[in-house]
C-alpha positions as CSV (number, residue, x, y, z in Angstrom):
1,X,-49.7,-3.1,52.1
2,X,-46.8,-0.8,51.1
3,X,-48.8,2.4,52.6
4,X,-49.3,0.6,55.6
5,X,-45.6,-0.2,56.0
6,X,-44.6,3.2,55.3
7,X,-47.4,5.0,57.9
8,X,-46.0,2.7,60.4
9,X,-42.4,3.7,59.5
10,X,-43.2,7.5,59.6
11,X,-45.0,6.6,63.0
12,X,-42.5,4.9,64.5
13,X,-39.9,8.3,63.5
14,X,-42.3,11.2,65.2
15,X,-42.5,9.0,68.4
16,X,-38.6,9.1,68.5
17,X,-37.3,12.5,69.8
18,X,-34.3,13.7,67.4
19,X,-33.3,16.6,69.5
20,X,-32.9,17.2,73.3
21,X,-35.8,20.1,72.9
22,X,-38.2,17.3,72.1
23,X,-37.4,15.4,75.4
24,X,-39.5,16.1,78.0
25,X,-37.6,17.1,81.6
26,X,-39.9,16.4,84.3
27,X,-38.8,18.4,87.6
28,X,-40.5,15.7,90.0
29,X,-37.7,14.1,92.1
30,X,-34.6,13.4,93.8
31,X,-31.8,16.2,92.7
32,X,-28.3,17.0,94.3
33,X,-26.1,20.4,93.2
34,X,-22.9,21.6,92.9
35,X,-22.4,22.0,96.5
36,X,-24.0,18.7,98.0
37,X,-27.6,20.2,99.1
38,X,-30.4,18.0,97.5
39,X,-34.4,19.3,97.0
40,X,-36.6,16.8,96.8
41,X,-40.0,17.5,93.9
42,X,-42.9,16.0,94.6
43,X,-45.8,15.6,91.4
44,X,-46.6,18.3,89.6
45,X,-50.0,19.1,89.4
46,X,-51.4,20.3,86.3
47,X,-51.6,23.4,87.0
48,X,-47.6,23.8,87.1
49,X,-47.6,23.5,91.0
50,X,-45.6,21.5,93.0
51,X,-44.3,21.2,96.3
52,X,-41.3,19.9,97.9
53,X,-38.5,19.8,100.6
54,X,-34.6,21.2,100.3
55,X,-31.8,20.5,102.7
56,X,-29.1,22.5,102.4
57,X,-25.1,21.6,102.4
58,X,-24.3,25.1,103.6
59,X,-25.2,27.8,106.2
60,X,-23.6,30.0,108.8
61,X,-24.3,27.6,111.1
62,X,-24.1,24.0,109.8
63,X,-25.3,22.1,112.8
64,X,-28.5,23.7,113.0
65,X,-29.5,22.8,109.3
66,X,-32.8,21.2,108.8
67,X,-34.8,20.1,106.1
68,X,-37.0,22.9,104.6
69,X,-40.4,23.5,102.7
70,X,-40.6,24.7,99.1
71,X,-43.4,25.6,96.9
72,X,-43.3,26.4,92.9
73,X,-44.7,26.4,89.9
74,X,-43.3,25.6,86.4
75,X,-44.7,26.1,82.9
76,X,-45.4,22.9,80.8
77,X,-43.0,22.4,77.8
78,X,-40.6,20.1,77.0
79,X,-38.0,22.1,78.6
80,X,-39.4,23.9,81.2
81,X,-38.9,27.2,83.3
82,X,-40.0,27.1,87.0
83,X,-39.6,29.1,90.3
84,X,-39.9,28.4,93.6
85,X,-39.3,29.5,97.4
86,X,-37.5,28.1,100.6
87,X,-38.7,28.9,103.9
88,X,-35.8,28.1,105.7
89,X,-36.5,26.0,109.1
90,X,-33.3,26.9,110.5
91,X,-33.3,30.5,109.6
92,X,-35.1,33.7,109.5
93,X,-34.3,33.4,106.1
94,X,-36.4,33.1,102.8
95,X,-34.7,32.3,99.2
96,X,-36.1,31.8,96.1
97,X,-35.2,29.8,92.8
98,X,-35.8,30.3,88.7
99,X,-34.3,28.3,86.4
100,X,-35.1,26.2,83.1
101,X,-34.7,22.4,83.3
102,X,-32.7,21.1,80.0
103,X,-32.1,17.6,78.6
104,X,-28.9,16.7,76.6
105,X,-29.1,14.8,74.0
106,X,-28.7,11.3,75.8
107,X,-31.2,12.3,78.2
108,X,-29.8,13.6,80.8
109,X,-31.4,16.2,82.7
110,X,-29.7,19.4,84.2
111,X,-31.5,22.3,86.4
112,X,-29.8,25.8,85.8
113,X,-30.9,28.2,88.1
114,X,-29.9,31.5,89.8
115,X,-31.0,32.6,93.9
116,X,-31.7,34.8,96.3
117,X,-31.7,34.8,100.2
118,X,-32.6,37.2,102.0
119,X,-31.3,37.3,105.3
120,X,-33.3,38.5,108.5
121,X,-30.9,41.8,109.5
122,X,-31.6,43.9,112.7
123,X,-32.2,47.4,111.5
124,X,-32.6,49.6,108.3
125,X,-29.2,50.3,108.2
126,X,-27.8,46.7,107.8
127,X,-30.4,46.4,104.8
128,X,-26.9,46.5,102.0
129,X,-25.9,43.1,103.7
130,X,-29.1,41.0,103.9
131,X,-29.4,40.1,100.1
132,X,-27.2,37.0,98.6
133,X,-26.9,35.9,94.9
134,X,-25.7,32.9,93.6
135,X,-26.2,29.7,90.7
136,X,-26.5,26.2,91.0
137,X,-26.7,23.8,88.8
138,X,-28.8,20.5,90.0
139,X,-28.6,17.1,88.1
140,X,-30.5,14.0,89.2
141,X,-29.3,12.3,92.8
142,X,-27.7,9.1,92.1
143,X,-30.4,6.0,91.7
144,X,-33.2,8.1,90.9
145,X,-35.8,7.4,87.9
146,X,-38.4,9.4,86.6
147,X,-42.1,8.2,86.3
């Protein structure tokens, strides 16, 4: 009986997470960044691909902003790193996204990542100004619970 007792008592500590690198962050979702856009993740397949749509807060022209495809692909740890790629609806734009997704240690989940755009340009010559570089950091939109 005393075994018993303490194999469910070691159980119960493994199935706890003690750290945030044993929580699982699950990119599927609702998520808002530090300037207002949102992207929304759809599943994940288990191949690390997933899909999605981003509308951004800011452009050079705001009123013609429209909701825009992305595709990615992340690896499958606990804390994981993905990529993915805008085709901008509005634009002759493209940008892409890496970044890790980390989980404090009350569970709350936080994208870091880093972009670029690249920007349609009309000759050769204007080739040093179609690159731009940034970082965002996403967290989860309001209301939003993972599966």
């Amino acid at each position: 009986m005393q075994v018993a007792a303490v194999l469910v008592a070691l159980a119960l500590a493994l199935a706890v997470p003690s750290s945030s690198a044993e929580r699982k962050c699950i990119l599927t979702g609702t998520w808002v960044n530090d300037f207002g856009s949102n992207m929304t993740i759809n599943a994940v397949n288990d191949k690390g691909e997933f899909s999605g749509t981003y509308n951004t807060s800011v452009a050079d022209n705001p009123n013609d902003i429209r909701g825009s495809p992305l595709q990615g692909f992340q690896h499958s740890r606990e804390q994981p790193t993905f990529g993915f790629t805008v085709k901008w609806n509005f634009s002759e734009s493209t940008s892409v996204f890496v970044g890790q997704c980390f989980v404090d240690k009350h569970g709350q989940e936080t994208l870091k990542t880093v972009w670029l755009m690249r920007l349609r340009v009309n000759n050769i010559h204007d080739n040093w100004q179609a690159t731009r570089v940034n970082v965002n950091t996403f967290t989860r939109s309001v209301g939003h619970c993972t599966e």
